[in-house]
N, CA, C and O atoms as a Maestro MAE file, in Angstrom:
{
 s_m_m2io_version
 :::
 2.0.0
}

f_m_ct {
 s_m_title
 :::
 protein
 m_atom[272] {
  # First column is atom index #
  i_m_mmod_type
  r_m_x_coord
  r_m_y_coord
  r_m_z_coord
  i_m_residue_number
  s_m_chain_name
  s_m_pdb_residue_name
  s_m_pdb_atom_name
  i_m_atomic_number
  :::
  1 25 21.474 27.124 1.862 1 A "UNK " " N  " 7
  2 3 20.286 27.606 2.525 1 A "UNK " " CA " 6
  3 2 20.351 27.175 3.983 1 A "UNK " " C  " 6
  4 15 20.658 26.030 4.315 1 A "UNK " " O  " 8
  5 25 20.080 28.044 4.747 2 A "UNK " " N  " 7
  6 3 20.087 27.721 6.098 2 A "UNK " " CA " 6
  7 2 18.539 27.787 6.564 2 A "UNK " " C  " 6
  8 15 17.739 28.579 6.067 2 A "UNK " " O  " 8
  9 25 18.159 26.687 7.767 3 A "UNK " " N  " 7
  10 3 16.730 26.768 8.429 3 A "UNK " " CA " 6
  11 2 16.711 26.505 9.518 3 A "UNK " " C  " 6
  12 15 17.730 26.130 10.098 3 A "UNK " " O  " 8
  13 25 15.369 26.644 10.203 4 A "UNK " " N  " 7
  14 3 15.117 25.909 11.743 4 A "UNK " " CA " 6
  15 2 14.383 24.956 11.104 4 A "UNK " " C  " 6
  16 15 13.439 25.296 10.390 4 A "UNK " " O  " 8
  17 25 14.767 23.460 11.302 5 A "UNK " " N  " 7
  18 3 13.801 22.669 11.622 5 A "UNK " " CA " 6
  19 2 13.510 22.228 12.849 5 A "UNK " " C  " 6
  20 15 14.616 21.791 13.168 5 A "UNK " " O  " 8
  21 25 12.834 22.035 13.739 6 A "UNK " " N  " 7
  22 3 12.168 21.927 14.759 6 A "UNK " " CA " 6
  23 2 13.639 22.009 15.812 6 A "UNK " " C  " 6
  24 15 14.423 21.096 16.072 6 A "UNK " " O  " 8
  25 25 13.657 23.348 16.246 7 A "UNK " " N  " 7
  26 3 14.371 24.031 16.618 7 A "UNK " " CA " 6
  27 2 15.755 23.895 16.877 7 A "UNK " " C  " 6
  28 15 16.464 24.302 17.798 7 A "UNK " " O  " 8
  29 25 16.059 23.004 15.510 8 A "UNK " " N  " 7
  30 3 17.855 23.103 15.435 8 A "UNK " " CA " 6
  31 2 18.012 23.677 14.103 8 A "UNK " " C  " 6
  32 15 17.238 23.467 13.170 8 A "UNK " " O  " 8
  33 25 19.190 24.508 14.057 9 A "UNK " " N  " 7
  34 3 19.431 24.742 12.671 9 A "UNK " " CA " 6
  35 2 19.420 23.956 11.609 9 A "UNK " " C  " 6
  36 15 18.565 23.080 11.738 9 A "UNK " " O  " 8
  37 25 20.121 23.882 10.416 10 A "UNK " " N  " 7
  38 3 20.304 23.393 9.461 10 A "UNK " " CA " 6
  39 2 20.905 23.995 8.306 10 A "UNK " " C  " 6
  40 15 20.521 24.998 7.704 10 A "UNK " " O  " 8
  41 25 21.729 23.384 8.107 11 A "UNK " " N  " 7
  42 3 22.386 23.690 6.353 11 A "UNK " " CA " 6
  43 2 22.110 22.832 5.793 11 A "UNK " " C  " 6
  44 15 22.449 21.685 6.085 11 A "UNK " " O  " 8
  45 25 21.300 23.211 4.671 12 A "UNK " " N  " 7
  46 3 21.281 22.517 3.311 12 A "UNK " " CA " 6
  47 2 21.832 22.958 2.107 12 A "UNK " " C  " 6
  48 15 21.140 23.432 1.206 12 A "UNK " " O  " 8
  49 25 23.494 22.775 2.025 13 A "UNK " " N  " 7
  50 3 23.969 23.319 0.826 13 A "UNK " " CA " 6
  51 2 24.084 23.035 -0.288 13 A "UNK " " C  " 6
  52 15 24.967 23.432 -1.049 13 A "UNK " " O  " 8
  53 25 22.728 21.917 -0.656 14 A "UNK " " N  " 7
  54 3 22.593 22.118 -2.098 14 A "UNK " " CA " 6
  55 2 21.332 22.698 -2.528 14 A "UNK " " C  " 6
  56 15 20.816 22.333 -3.585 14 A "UNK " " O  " 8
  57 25 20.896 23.419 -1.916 15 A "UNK " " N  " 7
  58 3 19.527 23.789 -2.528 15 A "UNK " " CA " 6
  59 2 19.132 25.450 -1.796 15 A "UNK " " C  " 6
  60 15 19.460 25.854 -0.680 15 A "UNK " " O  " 8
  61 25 18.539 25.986 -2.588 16 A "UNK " " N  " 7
  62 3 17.971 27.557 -2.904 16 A "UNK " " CA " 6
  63 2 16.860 27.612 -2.208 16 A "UNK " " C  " 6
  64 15 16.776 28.417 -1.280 16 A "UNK " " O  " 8
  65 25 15.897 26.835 -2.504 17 A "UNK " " N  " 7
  66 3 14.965 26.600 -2.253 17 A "UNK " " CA " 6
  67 2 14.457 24.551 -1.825 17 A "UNK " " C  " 6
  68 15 15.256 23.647 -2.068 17 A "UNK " " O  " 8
  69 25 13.569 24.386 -1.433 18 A "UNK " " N  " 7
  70 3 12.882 22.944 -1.376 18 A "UNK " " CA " 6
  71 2 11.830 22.702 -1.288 18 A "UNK " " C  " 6
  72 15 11.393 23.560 -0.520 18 A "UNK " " O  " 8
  73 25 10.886 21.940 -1.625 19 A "UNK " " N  " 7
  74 3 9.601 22.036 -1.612 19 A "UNK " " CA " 6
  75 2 9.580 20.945 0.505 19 A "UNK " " C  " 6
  76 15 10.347 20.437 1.323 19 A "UNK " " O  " 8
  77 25 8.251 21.206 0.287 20 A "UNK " " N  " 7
  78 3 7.905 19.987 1.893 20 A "UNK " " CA " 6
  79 2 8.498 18.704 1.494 20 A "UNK " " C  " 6
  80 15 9.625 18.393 1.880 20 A "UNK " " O  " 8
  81 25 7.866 18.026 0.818 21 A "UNK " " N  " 7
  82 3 7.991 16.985 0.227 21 A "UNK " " CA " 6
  83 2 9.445 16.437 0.140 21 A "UNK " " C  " 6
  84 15 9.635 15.527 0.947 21 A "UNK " " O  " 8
  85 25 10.224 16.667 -0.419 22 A "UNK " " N  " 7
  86 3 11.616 17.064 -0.812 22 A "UNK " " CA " 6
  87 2 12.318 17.141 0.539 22 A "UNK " " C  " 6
  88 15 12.815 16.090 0.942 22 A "UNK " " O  " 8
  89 25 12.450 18.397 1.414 23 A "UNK " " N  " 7
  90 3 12.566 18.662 3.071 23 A "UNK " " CA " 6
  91 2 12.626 17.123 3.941 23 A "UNK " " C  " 6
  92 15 13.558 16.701 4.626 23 A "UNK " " O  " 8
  93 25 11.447 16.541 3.683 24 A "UNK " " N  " 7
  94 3 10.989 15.522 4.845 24 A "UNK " " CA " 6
  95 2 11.567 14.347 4.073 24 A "UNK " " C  " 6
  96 15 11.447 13.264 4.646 24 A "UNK " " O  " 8
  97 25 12.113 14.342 2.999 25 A "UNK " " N  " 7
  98 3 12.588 12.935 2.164 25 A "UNK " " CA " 6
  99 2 14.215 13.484 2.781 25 A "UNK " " C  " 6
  100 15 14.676 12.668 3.580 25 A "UNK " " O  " 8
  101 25 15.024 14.581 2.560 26 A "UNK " " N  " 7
  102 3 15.890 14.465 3.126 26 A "UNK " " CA " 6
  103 2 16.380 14.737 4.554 26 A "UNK " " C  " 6
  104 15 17.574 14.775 4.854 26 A "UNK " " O  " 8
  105 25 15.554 14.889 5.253 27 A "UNK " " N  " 7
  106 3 15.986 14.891 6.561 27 A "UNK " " CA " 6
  107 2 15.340 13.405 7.243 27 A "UNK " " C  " 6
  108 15 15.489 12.836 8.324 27 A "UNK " " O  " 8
  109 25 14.786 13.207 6.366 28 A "UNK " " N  " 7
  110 3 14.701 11.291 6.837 28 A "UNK " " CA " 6
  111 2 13.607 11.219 7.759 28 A "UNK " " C  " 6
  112 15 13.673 10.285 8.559 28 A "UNK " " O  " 8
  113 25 12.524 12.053 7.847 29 A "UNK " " N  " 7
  114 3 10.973 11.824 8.508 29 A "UNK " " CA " 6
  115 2 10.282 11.015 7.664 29 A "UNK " " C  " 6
  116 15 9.705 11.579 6.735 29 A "UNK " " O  " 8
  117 25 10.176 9.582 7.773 30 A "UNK " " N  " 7
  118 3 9.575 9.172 7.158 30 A "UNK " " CA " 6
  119 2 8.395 8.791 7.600 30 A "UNK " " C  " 6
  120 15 7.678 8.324 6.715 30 A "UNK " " O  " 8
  121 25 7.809 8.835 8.961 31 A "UNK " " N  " 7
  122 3 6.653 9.095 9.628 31 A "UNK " " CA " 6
  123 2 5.420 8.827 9.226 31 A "UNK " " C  " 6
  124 15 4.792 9.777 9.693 31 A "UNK " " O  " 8
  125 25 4.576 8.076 8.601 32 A "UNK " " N  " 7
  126 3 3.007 8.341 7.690 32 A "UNK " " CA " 6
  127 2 2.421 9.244 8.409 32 A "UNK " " C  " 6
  128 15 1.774 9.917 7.607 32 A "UNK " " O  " 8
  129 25 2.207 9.822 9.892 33 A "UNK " " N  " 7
  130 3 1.525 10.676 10.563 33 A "UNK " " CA " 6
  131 2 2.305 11.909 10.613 33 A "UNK " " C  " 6
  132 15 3.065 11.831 11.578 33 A "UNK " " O  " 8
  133 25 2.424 12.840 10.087 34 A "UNK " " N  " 7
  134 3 3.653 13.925 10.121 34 A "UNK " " CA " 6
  135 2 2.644 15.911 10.127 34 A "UNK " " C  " 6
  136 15 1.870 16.166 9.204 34 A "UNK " " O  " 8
  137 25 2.793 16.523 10.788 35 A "UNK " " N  " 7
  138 3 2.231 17.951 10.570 35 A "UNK " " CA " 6
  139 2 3.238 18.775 10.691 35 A "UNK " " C  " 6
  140 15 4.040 18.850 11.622 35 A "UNK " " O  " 8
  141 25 3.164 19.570 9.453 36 A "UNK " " N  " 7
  142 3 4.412 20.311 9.278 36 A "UNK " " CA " 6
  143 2 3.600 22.020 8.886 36 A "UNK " " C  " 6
  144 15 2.592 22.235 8.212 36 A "UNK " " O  " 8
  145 25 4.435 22.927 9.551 37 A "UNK " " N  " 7
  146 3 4.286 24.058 9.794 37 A "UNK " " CA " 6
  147 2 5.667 24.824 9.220 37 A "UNK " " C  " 6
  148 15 6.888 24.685 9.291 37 A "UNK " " O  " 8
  149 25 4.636 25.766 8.576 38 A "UNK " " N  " 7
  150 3 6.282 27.152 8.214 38 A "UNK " " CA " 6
  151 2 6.013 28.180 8.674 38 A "UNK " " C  " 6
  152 15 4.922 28.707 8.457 38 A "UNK " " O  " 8
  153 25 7.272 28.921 9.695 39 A "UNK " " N  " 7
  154 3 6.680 29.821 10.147 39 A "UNK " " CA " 6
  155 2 5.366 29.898 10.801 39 A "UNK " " C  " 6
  156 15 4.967 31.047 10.988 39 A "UNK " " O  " 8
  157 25 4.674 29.036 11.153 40 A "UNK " " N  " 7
  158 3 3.838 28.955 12.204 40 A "UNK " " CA " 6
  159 2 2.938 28.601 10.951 40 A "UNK " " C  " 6
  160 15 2.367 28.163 11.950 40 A "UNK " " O  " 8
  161 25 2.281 28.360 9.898 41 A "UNK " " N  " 7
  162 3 1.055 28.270 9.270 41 A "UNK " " CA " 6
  163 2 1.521 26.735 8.839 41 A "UNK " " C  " 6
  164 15 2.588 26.219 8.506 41 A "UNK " " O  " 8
  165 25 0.431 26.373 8.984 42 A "UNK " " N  " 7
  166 3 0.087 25.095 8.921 42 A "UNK " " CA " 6
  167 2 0.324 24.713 7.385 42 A "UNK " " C  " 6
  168 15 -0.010 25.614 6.615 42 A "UNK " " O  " 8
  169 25 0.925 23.352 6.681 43 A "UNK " " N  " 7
  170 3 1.292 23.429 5.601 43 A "UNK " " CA " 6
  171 2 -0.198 22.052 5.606 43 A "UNK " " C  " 6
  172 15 -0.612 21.562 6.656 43 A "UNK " " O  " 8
  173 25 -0.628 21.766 4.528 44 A "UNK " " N  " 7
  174 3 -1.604 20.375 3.980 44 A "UNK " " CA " 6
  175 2 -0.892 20.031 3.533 44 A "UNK " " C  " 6
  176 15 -0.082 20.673 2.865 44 A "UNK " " O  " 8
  177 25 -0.920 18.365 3.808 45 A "UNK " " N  " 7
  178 3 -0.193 17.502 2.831 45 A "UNK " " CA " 6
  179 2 -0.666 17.371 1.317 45 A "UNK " " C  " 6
  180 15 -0.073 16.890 0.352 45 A "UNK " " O  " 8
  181 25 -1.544 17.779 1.389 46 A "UNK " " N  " 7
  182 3 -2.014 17.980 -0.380 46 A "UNK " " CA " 6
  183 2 -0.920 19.111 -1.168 46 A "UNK " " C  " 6
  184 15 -0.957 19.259 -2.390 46 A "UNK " " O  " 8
  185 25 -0.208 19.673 -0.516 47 A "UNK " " N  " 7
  186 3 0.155 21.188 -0.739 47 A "UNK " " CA " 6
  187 2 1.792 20.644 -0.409 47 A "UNK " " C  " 6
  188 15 2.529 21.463 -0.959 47 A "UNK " " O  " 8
  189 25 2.217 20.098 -0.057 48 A "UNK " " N  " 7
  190 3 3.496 19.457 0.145 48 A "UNK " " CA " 6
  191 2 4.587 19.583 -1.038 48 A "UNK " " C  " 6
  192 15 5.611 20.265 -1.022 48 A "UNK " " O  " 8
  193 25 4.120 18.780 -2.030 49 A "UNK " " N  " 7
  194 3 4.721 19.272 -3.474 49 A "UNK " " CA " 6
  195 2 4.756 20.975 -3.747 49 A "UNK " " C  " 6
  196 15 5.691 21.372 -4.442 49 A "UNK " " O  " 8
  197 25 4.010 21.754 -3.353 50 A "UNK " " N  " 7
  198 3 3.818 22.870 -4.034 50 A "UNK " " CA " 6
  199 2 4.037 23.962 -2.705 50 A "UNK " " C  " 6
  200 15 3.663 25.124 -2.863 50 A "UNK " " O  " 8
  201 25 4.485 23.658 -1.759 51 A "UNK " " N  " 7
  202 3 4.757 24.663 -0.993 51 A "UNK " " CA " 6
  203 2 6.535 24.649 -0.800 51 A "UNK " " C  " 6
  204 15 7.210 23.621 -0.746 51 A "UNK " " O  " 8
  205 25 6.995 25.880 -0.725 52 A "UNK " " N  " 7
  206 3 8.617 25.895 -0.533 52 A "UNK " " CA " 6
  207 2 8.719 26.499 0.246 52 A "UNK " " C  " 6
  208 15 8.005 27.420 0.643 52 A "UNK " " O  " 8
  209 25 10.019 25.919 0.772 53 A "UNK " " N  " 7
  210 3 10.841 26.352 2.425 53 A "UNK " " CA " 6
  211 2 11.997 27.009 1.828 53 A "UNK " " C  " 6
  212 15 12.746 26.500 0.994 53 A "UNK " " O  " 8
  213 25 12.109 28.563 2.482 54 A "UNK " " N  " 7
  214 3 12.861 29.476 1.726 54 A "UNK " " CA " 6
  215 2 14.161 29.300 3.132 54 A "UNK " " C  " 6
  216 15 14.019 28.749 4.224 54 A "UNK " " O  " 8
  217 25 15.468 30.052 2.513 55 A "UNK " " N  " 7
  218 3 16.175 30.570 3.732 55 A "UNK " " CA " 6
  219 2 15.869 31.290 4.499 55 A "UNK " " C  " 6
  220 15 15.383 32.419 4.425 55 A "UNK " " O  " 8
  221 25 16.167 30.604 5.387 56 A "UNK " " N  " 7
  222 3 15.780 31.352 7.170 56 A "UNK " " CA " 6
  223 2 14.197 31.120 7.338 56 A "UNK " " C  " 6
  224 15 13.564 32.095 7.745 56 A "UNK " " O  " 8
  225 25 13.559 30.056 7.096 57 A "UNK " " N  " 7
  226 3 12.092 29.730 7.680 57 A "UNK " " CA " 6
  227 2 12.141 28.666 8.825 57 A "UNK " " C  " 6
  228 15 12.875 27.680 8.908 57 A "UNK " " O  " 8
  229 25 11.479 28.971 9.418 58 A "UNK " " N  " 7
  230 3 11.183 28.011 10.989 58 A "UNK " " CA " 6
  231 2 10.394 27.527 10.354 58 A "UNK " " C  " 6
  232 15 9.381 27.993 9.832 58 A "UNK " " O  " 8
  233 25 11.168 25.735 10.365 59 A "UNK " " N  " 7
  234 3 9.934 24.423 10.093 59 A "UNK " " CA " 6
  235 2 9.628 23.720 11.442 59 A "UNK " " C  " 6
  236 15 10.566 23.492 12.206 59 A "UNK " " O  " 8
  237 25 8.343 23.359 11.777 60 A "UNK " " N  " 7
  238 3 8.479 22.581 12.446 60 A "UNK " " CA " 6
  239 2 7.492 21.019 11.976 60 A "UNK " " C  " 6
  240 15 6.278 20.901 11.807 60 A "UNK " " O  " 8
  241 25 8.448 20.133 11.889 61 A "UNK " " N  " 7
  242 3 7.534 18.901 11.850 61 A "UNK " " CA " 6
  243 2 7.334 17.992 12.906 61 A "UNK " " C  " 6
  244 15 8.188 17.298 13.458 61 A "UNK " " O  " 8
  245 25 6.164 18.057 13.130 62 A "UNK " " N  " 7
  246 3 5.762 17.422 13.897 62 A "UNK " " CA " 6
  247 2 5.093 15.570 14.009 62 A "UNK " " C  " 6
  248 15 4.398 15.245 13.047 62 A "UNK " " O  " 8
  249 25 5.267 14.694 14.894 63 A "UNK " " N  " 7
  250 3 5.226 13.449 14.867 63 A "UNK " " CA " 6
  251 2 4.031 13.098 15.465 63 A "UNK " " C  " 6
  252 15 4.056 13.220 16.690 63 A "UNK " " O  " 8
  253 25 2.981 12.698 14.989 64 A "UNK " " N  " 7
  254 3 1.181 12.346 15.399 64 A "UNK " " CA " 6
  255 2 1.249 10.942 15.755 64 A "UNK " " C  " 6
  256 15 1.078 9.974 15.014 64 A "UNK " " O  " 8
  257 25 1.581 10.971 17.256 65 A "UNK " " N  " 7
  258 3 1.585 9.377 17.687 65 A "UNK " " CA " 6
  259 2 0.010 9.503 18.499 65 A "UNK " " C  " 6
  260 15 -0.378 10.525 19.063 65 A "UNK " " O  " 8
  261 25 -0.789 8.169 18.400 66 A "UNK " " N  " 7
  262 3 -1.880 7.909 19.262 66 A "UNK " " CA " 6
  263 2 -1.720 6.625 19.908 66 A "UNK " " C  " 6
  264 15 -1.023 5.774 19.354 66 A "UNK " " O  " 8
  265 25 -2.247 6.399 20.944 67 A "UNK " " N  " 7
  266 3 -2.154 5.368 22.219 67 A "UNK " " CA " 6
  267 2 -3.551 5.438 22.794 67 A "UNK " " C  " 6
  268 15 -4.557 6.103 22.545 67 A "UNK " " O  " 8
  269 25 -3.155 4.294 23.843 68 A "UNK " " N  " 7
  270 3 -4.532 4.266 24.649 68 A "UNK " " CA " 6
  271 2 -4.781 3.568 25.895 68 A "UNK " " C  " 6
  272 15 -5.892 3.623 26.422 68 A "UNK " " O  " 8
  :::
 }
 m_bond[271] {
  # First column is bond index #
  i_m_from
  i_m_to
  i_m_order
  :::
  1 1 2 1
  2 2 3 1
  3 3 4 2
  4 3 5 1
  5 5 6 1
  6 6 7 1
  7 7 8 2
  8 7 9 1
  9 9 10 1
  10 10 11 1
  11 11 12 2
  12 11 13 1
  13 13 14 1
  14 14 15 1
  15 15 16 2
  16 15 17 1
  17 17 18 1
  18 18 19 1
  19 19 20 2
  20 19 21 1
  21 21 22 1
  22 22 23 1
  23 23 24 2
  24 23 25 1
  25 25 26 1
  26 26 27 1
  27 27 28 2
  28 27 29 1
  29 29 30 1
  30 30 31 1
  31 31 32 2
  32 31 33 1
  33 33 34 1
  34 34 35 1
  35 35 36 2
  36 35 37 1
  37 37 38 1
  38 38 39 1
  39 39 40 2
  40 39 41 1
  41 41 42 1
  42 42 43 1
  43 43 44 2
  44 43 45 1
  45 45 46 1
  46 46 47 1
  47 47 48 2
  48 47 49 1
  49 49 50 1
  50 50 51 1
  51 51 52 2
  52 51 53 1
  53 53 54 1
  54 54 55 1
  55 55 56 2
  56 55 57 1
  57 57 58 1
  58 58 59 1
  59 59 60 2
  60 59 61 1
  61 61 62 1
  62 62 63 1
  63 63 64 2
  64 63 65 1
  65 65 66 1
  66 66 67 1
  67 67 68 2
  68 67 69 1
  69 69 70 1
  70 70 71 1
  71 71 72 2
  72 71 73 1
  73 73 74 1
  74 74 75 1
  75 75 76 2
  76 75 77 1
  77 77 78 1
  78 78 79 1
  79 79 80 2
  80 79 81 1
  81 81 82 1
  82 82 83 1
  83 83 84 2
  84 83 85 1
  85 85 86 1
  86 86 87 1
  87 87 88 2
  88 87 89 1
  89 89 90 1
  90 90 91 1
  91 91 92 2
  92 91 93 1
  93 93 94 1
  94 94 95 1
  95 95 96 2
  96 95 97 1
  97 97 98 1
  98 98 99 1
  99 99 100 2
  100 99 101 1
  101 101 102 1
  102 102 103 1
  103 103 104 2
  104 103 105 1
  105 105 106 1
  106 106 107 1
  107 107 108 2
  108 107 109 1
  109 109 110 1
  110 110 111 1
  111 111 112 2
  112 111 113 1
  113 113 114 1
  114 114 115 1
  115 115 116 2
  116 115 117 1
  117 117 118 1
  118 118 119 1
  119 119 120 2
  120 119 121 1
  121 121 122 1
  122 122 123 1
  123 123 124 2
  124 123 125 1
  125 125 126 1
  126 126 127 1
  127 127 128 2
  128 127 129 1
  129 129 130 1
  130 130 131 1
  131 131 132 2
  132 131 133 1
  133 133 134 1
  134 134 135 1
  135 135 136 2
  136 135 137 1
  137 137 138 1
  138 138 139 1
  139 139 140 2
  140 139 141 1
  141 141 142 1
  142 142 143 1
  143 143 144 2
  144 143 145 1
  145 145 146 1
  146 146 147 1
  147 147 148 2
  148 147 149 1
  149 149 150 1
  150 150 151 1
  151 151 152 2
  152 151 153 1
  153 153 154 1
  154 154 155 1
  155 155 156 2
  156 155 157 1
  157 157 158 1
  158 158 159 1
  159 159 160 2
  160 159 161 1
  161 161 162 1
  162 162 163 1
  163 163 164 2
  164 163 165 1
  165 165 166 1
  166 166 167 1
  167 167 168 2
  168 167 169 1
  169 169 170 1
  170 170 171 1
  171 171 172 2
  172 171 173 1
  173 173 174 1
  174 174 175 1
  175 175 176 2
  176 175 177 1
  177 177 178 1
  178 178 179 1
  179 179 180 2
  180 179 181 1
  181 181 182 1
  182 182 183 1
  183 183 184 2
  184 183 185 1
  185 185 186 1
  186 186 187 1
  187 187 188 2
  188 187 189 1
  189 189 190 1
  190 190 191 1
  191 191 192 2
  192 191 193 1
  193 193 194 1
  194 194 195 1
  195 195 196 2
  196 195 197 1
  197 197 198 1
  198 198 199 1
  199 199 200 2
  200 199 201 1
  201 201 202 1
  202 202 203 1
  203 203 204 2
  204 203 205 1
  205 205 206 1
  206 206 207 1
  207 207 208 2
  208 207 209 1
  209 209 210 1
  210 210 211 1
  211 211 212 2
  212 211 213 1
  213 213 214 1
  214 214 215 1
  215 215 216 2
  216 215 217 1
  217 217 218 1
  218 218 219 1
  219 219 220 2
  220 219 221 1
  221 221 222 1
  222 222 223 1
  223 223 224 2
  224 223 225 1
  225 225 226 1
  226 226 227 1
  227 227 228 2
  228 227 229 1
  229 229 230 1
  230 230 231 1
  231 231 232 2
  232 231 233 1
  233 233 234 1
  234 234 235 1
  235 235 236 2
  236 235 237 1
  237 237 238 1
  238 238 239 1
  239 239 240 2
  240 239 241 1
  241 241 242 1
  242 242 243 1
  243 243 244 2
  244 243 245 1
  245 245 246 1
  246 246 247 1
  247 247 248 2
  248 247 249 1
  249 249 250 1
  250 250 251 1
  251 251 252 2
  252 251 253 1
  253 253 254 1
  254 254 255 1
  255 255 256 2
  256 255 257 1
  257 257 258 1
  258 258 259 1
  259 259 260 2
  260 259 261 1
  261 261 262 1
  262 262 263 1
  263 263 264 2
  264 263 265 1
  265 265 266 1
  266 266 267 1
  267 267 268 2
  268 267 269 1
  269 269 270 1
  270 270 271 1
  271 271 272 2
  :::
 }
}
């Protein structure tokens, strides 16, 4: 399966499909603050388990840092 994650490609040649969850465990975001988008729609982390990243979807995850 090939993807964009935040705008570099990717091969993942063991898998068809992946859920979010799954995605962000192997590309090593381990982040507690994380917003992740497919194809532009906003994914919930409630929905993480149950949403899948097909071939050829633009992920982007994003990193929620705050300061002050």
């Amino acid at each position: 399966m090939k993807i964009t994650i935040n705008n570099r490609e990717v091969i993942l040649d063991n898998y068809e499909t992946i859920n979010v969850k799954d995605l962000l465990k192997e590309m090593r975001y381990t982040f507690p603050m994380i917003v992740v988008k497919i194809n532009g729609d906003l994914v919930r982390k409630k929905d993480y388990e149950t949403t899948f990243v097909k071939d050829g979807d633009n992920v982007s995850a994003i990193h929620l840092i705050s300061g002050g």
